[in-house]
C-alpha positions in Angstrom: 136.7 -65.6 -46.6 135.2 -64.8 -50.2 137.2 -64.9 -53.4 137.5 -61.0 -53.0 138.7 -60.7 -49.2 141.4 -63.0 -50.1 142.8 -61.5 -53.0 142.7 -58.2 -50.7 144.3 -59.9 -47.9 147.2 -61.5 -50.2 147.7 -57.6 -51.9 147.6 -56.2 -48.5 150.4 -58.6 -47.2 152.2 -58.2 -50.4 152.4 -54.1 -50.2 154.3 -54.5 -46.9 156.2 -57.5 -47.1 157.1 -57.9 -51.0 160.7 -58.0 -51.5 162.5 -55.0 -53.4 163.1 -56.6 -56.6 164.4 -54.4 -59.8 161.9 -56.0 -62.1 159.3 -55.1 -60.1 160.0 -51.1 -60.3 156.7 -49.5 -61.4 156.9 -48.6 -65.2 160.2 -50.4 -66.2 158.7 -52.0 -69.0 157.9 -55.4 -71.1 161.8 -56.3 -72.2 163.1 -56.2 -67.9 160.1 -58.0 -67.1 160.5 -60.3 -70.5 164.1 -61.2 -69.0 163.7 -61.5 -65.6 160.6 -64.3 -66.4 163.1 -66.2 -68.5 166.0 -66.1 -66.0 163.9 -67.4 -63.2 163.1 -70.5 -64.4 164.3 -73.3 -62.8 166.8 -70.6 -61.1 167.1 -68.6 -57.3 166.4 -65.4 -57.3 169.4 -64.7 -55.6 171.3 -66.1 -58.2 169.2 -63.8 -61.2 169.6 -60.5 -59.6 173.1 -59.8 -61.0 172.9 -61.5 -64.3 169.3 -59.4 -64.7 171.8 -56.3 -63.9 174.5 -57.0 -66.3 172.3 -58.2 -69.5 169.8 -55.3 -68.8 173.1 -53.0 -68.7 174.4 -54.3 -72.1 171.1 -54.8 -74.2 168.5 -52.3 -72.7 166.4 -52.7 -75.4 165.6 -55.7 -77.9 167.1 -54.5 -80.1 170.3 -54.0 -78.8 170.5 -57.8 -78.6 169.2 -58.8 -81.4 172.1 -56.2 -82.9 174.3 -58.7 -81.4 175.5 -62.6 -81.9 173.7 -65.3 -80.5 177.4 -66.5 -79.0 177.7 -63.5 -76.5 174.1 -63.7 -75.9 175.0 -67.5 -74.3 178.6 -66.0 -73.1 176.8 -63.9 -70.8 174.2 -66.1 -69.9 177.4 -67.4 -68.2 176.4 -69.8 -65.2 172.7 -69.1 -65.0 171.7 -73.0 -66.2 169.7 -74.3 -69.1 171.6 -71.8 -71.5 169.4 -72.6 -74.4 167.1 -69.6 -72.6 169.8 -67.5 -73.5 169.3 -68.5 -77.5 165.5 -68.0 -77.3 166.1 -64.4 -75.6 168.2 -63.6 -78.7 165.5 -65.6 -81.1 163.1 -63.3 -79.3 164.6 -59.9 -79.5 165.2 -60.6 -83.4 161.4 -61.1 -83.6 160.5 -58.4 -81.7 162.5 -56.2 -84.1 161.1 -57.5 -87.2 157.3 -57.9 -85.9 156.7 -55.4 -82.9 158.9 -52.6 -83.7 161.3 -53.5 -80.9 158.8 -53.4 -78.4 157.2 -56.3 -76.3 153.7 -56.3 -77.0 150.8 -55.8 -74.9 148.4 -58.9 -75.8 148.5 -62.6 -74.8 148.4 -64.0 -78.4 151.1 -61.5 -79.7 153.3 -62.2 -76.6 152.9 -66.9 -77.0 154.1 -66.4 -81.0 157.3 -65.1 -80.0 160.3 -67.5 -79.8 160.7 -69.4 -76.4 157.7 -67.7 -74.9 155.6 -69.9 -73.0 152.3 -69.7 -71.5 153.4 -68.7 -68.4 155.9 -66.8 -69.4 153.3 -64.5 -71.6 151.0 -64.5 -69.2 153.4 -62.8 -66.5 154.8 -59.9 -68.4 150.9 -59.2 -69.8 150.3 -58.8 -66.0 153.3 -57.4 -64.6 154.3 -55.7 -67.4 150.9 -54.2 -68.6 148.1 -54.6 -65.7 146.5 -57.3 -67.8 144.0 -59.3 -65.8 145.5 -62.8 -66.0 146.1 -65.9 -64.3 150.2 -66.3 -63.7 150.7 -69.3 -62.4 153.5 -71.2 -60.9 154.9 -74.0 -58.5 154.2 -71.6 -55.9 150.9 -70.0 -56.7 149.5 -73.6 -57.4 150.5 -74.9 -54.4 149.0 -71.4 -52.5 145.7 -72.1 -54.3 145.4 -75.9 -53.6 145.7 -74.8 -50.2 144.0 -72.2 -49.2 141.0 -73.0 -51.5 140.9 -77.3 -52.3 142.4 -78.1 -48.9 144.7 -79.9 -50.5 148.8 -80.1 -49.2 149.9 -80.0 -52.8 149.0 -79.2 -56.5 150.6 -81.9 -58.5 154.2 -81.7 -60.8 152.5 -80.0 -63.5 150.6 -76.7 -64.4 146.9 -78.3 -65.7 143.9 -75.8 -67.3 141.9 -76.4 -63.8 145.2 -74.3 -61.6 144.5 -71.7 -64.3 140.5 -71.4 -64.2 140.7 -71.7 -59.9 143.3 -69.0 -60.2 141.8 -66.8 -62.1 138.6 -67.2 -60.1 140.2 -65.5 -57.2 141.6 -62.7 -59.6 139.7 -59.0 -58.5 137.6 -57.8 -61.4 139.8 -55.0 -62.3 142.7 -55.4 -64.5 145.9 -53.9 -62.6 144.7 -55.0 -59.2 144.0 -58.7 -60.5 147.8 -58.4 -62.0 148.9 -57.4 -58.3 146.8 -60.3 -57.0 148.6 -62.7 -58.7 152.2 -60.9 -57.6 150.9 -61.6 -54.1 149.9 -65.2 -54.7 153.0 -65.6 -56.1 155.2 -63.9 -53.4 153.3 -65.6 -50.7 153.9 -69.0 -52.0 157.5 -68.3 -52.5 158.2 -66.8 -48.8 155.3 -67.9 -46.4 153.1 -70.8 -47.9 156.8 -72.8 -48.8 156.8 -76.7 -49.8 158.6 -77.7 -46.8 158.0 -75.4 -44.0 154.7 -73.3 -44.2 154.8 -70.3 -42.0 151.1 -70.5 -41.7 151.5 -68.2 -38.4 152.7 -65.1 -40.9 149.9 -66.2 -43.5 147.4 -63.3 -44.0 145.3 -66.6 -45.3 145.6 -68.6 -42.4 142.5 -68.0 -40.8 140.3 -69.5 -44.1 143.0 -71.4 -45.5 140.9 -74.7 -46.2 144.4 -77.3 -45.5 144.8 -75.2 -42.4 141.0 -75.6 -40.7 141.3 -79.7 -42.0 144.0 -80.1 -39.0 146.3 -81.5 -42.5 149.4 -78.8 -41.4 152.1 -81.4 -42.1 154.0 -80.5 -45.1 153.7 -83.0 -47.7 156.5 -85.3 -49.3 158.1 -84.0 -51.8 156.4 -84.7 -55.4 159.9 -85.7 -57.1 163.0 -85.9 -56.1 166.1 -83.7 -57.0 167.5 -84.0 -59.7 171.4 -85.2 -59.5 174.0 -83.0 -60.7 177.4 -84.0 -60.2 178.9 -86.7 -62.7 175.5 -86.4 -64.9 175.9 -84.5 -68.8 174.6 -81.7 -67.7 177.7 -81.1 -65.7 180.0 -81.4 -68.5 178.0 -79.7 -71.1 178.5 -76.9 -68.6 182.3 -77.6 -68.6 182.6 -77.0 -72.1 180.3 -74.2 -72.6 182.3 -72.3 -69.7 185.8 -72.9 -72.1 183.8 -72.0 -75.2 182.2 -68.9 -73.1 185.6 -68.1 -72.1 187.5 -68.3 -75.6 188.3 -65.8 -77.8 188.0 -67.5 -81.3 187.3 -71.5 -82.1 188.2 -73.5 -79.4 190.4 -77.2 -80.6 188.8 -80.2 -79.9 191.8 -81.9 -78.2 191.7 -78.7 -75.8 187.6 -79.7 -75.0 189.0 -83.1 -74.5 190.8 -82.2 -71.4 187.6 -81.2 -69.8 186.5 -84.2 -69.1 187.9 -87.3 -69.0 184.9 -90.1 -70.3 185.1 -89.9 -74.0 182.0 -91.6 -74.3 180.0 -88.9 -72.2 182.2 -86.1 -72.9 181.8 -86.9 -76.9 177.5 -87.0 -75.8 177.4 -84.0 -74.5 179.1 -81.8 -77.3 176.5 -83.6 -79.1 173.6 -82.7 -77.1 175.2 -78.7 -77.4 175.8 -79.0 -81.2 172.3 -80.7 -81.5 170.6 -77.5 -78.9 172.4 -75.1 -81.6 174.4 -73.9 -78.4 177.9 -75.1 -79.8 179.2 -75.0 -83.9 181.8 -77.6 -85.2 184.5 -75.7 -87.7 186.8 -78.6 -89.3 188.4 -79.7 -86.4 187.3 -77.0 -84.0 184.2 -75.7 -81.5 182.8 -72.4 -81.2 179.3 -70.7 -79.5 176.1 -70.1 -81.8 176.7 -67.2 -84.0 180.6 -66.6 -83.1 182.0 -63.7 -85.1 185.3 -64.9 -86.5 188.1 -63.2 -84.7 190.2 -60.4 -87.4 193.6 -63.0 -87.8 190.9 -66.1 -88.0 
């Protein structure tokens, strides 16, 4: 199977099995697609779809958030994870007011020099967003490619330049289909070619795939292990964020101190949120980035 007939296999898989997904509604535009890339890191779709929904409802525009304070931009990041994406939204709808007019530009360089906009990250809305013809590539699309193409059960921890140029190798020639080829890659990755449990019998790929014809079909070990959760700072940064998310005006210290009881790590990870420019200390009190003092305050 050449380059070609597999990016036309992957988009003819993808037209009939994509999932419906709001971001992916033709013309919606650079800021849904800006949003929805940021929410998904690290983060189930299942879990994005309704925060998507509500911050799309509130801010349509970039403006509309950059309008508003940093602090309701991480209130209603609410439990999404990592909230310092929520900061370098806002960070990136100020810019996009003062440099772009309030729009999300079109090109790759414009799109990396805004706030908290990575590589992938600008590559993906310049594709899904505009038909750009680049490679957008991720866990799953990496792991699609060493497949089908190296023969290999696994791409490694880490995007490298050589995923990119073997990605964009398979990319069609013209601009919007190549931006639906890499959709497709990406889709099949997440759904079909899996980590765990390829479904290489619903694989439109599986007849070329190159792990496939090796006879290598076991799925491969894991490449790190999860990462822990309960009892860990990240947990209780999350404890106080959600009192601070769910206050009205400063917050007392002595009422963070009932959230957990550790001084040691509870003191750490207040810290590490002061530090992230998440949390503000006022005298003897706590309050989000940005937090508008209340009319008595």
């Amino acid at each position: 199977m050449s380059t070609t007939q597999l990016a036309a296999e992957a988009i003819r898989w993808y037209d009939e099995n994509a999932r419906d997904l709001p971001w992916r509604e033709p013309g919606i535009g650079g800021w849904p697609i800006l949003v929805s890339e940021v929410m998904l890191q690290q983060t189930p779709v299942v879990r994005v779809l309704p925060a998507w929904r509500a911050w799309l409802t509130r801010w349509p525009r970039p403006a509309d958030l950059a309008a508003d304070t940093p602090a309701e931009a991480i209130r209603m990041w609410g439990r999404l994870g990592y909230p310092r994406r929520a900061l370098r939204l806002h960070e990136c709808a100020v810019a996009l007011v003062a440099r772009h007019d309030g729009e999300v530009p079109t090109g790759l360089d414009e799109l990396l020099a805004l706030p908290g906009v990575g590589d992938y990250t600008a590559r993906a809305v310049a594709a899904f967003a505009y038909g750009r013809r680049h490679p957008v590539v991720d866990t799953n699309v990496r792991r699609l490619v060493a497949r089908a193409v190296a023969g290999e059960p696994d791409a490694g921890p880490a995007t490298r330049p050589a995923d990119l140029v073997a990605t964009e190798a398979l990319l069609p020639a013209a601009p919007e289909r190549a931006a639906r080829a890499s959709a497709a890659f990406m889709e099949l990755g997440a759904l079909v070619c899996t980590a765990r449990s390829p479904r290489c019998v619903d694989c439109p790929l599986a007849a070329r795939c190159a792990w496939r014809a090796s006879g290598r079909t076991a799925p491969p070990g894991p490449t790190r292990r999860p990462q822990r959760y309960a009892g860990t700072d990240r947990q209780v940064r999350g404890k106080l964020l959600a009192v601070l998310r769910e206050a009205t005006g400063p917050v007392p210290r002595a009422r963070l101190d009932l959230v957990w009881s550790d001084d040691l790590q509870r003191s750490r990870a207040l810290a590490g949120l002061i530090e992230d420019g998440l949390v503000e200390m006022l005298d003897d009190t706590c309050v989000l980035a940005g937090e508008q003092p209340s009319a008595d305050g």
